[in-house]
LUMROSE-496299 format. One record per residue (C-alpha): residue in three letters; x, y, z. Coordinates in nm, 4 decimals. Layout:
<lumgu res="ALA" px="X" py="Y" pz="Z"/>
...
END
This chain:
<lumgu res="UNK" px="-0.0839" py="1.7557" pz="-1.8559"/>
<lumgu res="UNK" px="-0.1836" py="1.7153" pz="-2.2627"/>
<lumgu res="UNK" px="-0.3184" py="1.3764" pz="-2.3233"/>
<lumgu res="UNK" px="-0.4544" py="1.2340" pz="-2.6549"/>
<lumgu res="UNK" px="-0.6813" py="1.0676" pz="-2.4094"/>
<lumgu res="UNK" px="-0.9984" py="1.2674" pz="-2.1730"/>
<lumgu res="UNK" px="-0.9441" py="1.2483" pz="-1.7599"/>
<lumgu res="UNK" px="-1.1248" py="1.4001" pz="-1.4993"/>
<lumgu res="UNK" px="-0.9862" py="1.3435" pz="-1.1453"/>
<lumgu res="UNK" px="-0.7533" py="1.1580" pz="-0.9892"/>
<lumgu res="UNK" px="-1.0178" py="0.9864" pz="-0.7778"/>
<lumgu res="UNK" px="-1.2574" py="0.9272" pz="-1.0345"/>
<lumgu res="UNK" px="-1.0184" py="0.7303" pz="-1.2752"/>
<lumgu res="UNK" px="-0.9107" py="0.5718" pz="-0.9714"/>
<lumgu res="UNK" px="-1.2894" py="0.4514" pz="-0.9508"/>
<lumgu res="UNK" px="-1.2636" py="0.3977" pz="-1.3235"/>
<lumgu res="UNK" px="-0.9669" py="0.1830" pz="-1.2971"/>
<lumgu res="UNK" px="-1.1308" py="-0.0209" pz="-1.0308"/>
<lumgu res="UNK" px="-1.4449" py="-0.1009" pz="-1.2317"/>
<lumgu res="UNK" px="-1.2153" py="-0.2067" pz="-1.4829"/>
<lumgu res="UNK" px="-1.0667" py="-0.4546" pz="-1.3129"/>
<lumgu res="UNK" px="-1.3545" py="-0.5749" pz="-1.2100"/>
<lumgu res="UNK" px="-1.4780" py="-0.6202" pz="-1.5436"/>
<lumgu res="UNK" px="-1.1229" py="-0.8190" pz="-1.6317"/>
<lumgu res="UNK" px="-1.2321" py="-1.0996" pz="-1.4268"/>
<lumgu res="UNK" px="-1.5001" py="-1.1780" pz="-1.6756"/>
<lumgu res="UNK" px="-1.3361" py="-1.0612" pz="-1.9939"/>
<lumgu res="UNK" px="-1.3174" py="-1.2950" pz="-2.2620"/>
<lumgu res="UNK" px="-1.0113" py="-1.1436" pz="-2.4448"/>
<lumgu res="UNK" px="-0.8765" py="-0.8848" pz="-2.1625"/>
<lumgu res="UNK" px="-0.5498" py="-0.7514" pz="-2.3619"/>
<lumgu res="UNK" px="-0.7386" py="-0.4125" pz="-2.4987"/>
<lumgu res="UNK" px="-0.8858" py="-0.3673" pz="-2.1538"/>
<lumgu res="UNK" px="-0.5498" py="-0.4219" pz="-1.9940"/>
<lumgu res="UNK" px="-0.3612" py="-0.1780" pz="-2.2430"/>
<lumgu res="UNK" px="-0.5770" py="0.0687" pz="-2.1533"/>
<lumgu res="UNK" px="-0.5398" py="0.0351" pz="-1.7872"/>
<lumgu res="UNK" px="-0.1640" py="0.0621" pz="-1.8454"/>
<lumgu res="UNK" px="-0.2617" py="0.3769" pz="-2.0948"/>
<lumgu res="UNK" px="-0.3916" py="0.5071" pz="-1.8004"/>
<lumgu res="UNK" px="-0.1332" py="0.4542" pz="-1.5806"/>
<lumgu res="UNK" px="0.1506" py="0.6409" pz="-1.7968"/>
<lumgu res="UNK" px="-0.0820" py="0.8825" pz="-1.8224"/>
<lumgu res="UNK" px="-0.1476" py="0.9769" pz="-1.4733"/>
<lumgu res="UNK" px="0.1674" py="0.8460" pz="-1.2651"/>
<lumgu res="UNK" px="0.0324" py="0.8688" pz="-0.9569"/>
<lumgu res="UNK" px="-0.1999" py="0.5806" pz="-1.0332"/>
<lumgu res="UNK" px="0.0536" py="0.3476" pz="-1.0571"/>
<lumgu res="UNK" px="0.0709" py="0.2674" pz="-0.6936"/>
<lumgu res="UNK" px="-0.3420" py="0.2934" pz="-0.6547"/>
<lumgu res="UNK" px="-0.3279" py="-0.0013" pz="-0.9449"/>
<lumgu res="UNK" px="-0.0678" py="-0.2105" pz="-0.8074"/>
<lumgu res="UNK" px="-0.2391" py="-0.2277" pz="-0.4472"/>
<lumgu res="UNK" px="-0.5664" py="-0.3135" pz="-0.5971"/>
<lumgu res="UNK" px="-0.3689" py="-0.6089" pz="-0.7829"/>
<lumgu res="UNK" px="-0.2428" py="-0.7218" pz="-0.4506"/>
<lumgu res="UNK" px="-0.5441" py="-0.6836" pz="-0.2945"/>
<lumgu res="UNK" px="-0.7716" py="-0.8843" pz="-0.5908"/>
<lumgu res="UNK" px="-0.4631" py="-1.1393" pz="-0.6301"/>
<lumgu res="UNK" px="-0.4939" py="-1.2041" pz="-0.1797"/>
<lumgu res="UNK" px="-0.7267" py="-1.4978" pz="-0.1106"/>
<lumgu res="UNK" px="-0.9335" py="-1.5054" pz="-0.4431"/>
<lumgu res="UNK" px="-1.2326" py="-1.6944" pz="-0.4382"/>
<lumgu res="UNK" px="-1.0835" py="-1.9325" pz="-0.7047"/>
<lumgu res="UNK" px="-0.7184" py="-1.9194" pz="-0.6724"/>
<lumgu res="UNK" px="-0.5747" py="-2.0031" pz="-0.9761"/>
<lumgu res="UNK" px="-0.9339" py="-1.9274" pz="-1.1797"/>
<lumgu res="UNK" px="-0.9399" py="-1.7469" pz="-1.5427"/>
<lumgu res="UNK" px="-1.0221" py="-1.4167" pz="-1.3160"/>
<lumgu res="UNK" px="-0.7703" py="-1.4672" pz="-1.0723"/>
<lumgu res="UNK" px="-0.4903" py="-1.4971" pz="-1.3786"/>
<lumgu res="UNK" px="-0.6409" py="-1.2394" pz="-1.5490"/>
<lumgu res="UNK" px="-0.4872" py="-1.0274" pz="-1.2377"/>
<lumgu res="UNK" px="-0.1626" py="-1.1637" pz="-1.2559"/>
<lumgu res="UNK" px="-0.1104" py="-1.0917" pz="-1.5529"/>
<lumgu res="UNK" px="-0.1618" py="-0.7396" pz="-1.5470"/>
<lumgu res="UNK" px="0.0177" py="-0.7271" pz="-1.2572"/>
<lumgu res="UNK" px="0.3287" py="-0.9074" pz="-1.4992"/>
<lumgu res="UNK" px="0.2598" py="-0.6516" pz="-1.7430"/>
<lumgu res="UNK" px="0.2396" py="-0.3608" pz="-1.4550"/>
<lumgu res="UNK" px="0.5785" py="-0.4953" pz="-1.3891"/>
<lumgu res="UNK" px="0.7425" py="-0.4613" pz="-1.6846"/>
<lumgu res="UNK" px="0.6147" py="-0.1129" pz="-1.7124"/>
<lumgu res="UNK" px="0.6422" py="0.0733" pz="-1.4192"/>
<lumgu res="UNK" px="0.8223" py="0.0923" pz="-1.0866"/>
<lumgu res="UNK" px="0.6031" py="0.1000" pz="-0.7696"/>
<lumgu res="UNK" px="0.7304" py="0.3778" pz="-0.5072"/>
<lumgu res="UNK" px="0.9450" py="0.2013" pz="-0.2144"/>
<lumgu res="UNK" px="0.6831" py="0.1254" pz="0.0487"/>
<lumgu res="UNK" px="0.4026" py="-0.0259" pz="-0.2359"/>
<lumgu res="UNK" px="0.7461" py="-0.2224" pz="-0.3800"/>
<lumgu res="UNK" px="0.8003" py="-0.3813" pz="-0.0179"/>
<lumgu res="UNK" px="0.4625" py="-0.4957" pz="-0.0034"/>
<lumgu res="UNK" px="0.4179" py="-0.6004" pz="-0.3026"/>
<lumgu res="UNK" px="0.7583" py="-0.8334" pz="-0.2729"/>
<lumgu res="UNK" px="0.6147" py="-0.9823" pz="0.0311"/>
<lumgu res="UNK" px="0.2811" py="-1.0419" pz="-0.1762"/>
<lumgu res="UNK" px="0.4622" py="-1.2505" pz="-0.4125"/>
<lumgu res="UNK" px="0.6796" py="-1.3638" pz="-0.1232"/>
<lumgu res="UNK" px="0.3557" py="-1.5358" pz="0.0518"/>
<lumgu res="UNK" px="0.1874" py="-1.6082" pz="-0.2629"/>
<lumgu res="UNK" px="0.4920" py="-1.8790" pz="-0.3889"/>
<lumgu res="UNK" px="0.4895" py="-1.9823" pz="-0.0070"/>
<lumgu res="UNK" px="0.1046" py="-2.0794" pz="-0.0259"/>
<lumgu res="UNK" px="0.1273" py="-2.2204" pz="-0.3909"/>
<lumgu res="UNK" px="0.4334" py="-2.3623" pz="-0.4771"/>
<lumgu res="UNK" px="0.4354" py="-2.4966" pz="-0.8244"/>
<lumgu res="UNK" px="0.0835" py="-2.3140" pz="-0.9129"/>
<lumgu res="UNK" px="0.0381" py="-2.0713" pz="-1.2201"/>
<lumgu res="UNK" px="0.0671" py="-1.7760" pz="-0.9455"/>
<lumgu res="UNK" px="0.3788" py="-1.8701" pz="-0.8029"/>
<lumgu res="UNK" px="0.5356" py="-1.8711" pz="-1.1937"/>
<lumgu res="UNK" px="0.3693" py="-1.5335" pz="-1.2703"/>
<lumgu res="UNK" px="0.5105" py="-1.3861" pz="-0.8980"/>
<lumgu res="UNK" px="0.8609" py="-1.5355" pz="-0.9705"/>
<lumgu res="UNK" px="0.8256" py="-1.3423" pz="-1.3057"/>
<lumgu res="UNK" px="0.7156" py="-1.0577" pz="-1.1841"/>
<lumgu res="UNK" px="0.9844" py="-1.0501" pz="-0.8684"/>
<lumgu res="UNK" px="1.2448" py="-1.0861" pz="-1.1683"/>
<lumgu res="UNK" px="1.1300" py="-0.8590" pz="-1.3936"/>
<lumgu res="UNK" px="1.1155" py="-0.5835" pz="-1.0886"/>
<lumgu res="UNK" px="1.4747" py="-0.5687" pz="-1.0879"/>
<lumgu res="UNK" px="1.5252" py="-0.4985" pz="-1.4764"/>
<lumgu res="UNK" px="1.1958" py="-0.2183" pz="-1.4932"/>
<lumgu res="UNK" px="1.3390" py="0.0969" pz="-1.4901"/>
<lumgu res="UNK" px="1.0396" py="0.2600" pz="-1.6989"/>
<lumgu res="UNK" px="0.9054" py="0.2731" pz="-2.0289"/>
<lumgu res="UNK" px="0.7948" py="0.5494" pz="-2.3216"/>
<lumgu res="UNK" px="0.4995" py="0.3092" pz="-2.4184"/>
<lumgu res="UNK" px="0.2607" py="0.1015" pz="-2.2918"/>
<lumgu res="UNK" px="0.3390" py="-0.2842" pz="-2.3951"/>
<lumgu res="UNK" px="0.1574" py="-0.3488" pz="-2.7338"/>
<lumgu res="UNK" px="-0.0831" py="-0.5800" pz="-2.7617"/>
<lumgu res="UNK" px="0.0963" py="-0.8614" pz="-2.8935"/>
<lumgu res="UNK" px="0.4032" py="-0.8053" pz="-2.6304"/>
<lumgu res="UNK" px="0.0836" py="-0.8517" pz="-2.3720"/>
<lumgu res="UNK" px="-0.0151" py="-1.1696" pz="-2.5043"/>
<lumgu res="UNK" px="0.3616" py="-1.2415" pz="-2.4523"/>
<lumgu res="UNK" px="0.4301" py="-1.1423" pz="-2.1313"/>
<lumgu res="UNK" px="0.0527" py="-1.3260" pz="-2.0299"/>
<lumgu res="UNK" px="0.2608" py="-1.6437" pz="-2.0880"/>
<lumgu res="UNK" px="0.5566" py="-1.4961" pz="-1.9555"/>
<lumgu res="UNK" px="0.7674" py="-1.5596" pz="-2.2864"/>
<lumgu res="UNK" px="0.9746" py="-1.2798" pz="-2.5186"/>
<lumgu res="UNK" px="0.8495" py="-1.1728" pz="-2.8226"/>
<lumgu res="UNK" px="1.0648" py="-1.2554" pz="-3.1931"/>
<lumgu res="UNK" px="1.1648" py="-0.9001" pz="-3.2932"/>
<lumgu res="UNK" px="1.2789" py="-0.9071" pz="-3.7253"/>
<lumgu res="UNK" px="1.5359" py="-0.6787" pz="-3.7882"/>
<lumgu res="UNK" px="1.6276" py="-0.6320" pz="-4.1961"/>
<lumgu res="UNK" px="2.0232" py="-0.6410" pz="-4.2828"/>
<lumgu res="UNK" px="2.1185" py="-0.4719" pz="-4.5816"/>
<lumgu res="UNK" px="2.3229" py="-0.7604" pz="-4.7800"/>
<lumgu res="UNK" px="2.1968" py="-1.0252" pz="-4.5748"/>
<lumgu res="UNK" px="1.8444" py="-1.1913" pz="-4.5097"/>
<lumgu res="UNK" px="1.6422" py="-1.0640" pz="-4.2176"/>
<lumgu res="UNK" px="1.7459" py="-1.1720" pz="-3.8264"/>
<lumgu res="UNK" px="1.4659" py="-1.2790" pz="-3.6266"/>
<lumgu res="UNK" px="1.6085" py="-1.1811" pz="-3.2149"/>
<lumgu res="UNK" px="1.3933" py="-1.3186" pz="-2.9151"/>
<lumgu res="UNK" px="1.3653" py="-1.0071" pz="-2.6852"/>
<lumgu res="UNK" px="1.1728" py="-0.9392" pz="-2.3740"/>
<lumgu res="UNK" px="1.0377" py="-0.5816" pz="-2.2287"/>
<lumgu res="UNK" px="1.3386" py="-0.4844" pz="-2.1102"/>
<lumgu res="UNK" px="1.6230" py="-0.5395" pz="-2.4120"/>
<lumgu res="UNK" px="1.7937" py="-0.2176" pz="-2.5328"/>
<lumgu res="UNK" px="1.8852" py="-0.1606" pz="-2.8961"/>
<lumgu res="UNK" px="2.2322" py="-0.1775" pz="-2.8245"/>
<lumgu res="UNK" px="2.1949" py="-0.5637" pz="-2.7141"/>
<lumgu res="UNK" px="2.0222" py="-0.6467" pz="-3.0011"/>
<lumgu res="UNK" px="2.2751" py="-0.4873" pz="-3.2813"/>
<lumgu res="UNK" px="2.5503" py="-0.6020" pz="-3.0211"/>
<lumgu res="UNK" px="2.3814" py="-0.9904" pz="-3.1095"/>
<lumgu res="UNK" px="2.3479" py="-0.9034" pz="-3.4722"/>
<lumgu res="UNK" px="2.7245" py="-0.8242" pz="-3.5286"/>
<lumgu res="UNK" px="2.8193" py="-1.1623" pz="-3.3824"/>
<lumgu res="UNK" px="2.5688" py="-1.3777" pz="-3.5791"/>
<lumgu res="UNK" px="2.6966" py="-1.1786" pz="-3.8945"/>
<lumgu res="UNK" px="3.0316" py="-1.2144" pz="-3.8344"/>
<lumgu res="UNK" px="3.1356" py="-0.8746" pz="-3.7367"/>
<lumgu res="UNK" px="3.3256" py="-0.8804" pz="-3.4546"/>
<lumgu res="UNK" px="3.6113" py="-0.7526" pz="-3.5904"/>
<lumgu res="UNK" px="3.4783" py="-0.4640" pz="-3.7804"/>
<lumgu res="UNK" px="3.5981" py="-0.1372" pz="-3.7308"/>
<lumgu res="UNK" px="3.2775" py="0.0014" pz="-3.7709"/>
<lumgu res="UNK" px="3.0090" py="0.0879" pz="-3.6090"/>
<lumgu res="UNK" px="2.6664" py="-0.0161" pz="-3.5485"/>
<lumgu res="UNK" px="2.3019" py="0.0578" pz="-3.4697"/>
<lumgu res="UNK" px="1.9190" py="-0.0081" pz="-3.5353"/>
<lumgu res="UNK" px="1.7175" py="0.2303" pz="-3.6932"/>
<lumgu res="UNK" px="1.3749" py="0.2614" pz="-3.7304"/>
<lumgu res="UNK" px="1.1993" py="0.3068" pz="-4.0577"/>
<lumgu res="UNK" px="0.8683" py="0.3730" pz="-4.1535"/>
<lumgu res="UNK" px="0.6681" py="0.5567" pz="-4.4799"/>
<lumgu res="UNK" px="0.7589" py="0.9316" pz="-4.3484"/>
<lumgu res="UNK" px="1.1134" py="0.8910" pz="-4.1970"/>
<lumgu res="UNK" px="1.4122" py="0.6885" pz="-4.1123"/>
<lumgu res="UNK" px="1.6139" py="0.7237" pz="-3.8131"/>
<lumgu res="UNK" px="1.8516" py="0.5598" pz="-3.5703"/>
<lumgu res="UNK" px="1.7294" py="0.3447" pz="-3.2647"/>
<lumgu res="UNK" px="1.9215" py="0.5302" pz="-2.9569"/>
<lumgu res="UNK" px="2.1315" py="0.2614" pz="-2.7934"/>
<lumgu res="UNK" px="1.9329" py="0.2336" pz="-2.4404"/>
<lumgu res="UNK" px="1.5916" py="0.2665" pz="-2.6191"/>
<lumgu res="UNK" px="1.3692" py="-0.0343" pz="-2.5219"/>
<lumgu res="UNK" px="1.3194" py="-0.2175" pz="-2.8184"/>
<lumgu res="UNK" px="0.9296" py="-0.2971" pz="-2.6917"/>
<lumgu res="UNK" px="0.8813" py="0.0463" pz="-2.7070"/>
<lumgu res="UNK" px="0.9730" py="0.1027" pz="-3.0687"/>
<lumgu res="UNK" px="0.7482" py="-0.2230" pz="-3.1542"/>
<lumgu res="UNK" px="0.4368" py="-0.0475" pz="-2.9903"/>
<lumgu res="UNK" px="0.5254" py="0.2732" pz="-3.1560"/>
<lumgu res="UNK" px="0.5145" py="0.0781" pz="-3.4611"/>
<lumgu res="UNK" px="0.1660" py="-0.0773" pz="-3.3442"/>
END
């Protein structure tokens, strides 16, 4: 299919994707290496399962549990999770992944980030983008992102938002903080930047518009 970006095979970005993570274990700042591993990902669907089994199987009995490299992997695992949907059979092991891994280390950064991810599972239902890189840094320490949204008349609304808010929640949030409940008009977002203005569609993911904007 077009892509801005150059793939070969399947099975060599599959190889790619796996010296990649390899290199995240070391990586100093990993959120550009991780975007483009979800890049990747939307790119060539059926890579999304390949990536989340080689999460599971870096993220089963690390040599450090709990090490920089071992987070590093959960948290592109949160971030695959917020992104994309597994098929069924990867989704059941996976669950049982994070299942065992809270069982073995209660209280432990991993059992937070595979709480998280279990959570976030059940909201995912797919995205247009990839996370941007500050929603990464975000979702590393599993916390939403302050989204500024400009009201004409009043000052601008800062609204806490995670990957999976809509546009409709936020103007629904916006009209009660500005007292318009009772309006008899309607409502919506729009997006504006130096070429064009237009309206935010009601079940658009708000992250998405914000890495657009990126």
């Amino acid at each position: 299919a077009p892509s801005p970006r150059s793939y070969t095979t399947l099975r060599d970005e599959a190889v790619k994707l796996f010296n990649s993570l390899q290199q995240l274990e070391s990586e100093w700042d990993p959120v550009p290496l991780m975007q483009g591993i979800l890049q990747t990902c939307l790119d060539l669907p059926p890579l999304v399962d390949e990536i989340y089994c080689q999460l599971v199987k870096q993220t089963t009995e690390p040599p450090a549990p709990g090490g920089q490299g071992d987070l590093h992997y959960w948290q592109l695992l949160t971030c695959m999770s917020c992104t994309f949907l597994p098929s069924s059979p990867v989704l059941r092991f996976l669950r049982f992944h994070l299942d065992r891994t809270e069982s073995r280390f209660p209280s432990s950064e991993m059992a937070k980030y595979a709480c998280f991810i279990r959570e976030a599972l059940g909201k995912t239902k797919g995205r247009e983008c990839v996370p941007s890189l500050e929603e990464i840094l975000m979702l590393m320490q599993r916390q939403e992102m302050i989204c500024t949204v400009h009201c004409p008349g009043a000052p601008a609304c800062s609204v806490a938002i995670s990957s999976h808010t809509t546009a409709e929640e936020v103007a629904q949030e916006l009209v009660s903080r500005l007292g318009l409940s009772q309006s008899p008009n309607l409502f919506a977002l729009y997006e504006q930047s130096r070429r064009r203005e237009q309206p935010v569609g009601s079940a658009t993911l708000l992250a998405d518009v914000l890495t657009r904007f990126e």
